[in-house]
N, C-alpha and C positions, 0 to 999 in steps of 0.2 A: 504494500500500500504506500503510494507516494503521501506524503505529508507537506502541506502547503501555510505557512504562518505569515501572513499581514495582519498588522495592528491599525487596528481603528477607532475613532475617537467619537464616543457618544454624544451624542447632538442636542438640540431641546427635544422636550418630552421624551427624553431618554433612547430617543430612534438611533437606528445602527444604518451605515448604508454599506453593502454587501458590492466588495468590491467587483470590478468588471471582468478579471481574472477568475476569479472564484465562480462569480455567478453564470460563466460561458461553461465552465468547468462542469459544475453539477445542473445544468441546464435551468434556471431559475430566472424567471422573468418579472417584467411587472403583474403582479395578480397570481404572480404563484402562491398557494399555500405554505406554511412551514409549521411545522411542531418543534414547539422549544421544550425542551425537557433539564431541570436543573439537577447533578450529580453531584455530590457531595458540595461544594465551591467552585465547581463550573458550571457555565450554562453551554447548551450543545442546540444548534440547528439544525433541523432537518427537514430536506423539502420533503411533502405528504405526495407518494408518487398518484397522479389521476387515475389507475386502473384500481386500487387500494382505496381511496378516495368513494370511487363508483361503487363498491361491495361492501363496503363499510360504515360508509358515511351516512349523515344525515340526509333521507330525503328530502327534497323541498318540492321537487316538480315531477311531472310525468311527464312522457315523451311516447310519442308511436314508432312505432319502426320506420312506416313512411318518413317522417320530422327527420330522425335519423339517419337514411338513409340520406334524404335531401343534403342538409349540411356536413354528411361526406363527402358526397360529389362535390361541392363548394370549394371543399377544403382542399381537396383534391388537384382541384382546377387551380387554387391558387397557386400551390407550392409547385404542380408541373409549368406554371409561366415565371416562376423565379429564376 
């Protein structure tokens, strides 16, 4: 396991900003989840992976298959014109 240490400096209302290195690193964007879990005197971040998320989480909404199928295709479309 490679180990990666940048120090960062707590900002107002105690926010942290997750460097640009790190967060390309473990794939973390704006709007990602994360679970912080506090261990003895450390704190540890972890992004909540979305298929873990989808099976475990709270639901809020329902969705058809058609709904999803659609915004597959979408998504689909977008990333093969990048």
């Amino acid at each position: 396991m490679i180990e990666q240490c940048i120090r960062v400096r707590v900002g107002k209302r105690r926010r942290l900003t997750i460097p640009k290195p790190i967060a390309e690193r473990l794939g973390i964007c704006g709007g990602s989840l994360m679970e912080i879990r506090v261990v003895g005197g450390e704190m540890r971040l972890k992004p909540i992976d979305a298929v873990w998320l989808s099976l475990h989480g709270e639901k809020i909404a329902e969705t058809t298959l058609q709904e999803l199928e659609e915004e597959s295709l979408e998504e689909q479309l977008f990333y093969q014109d990048r």
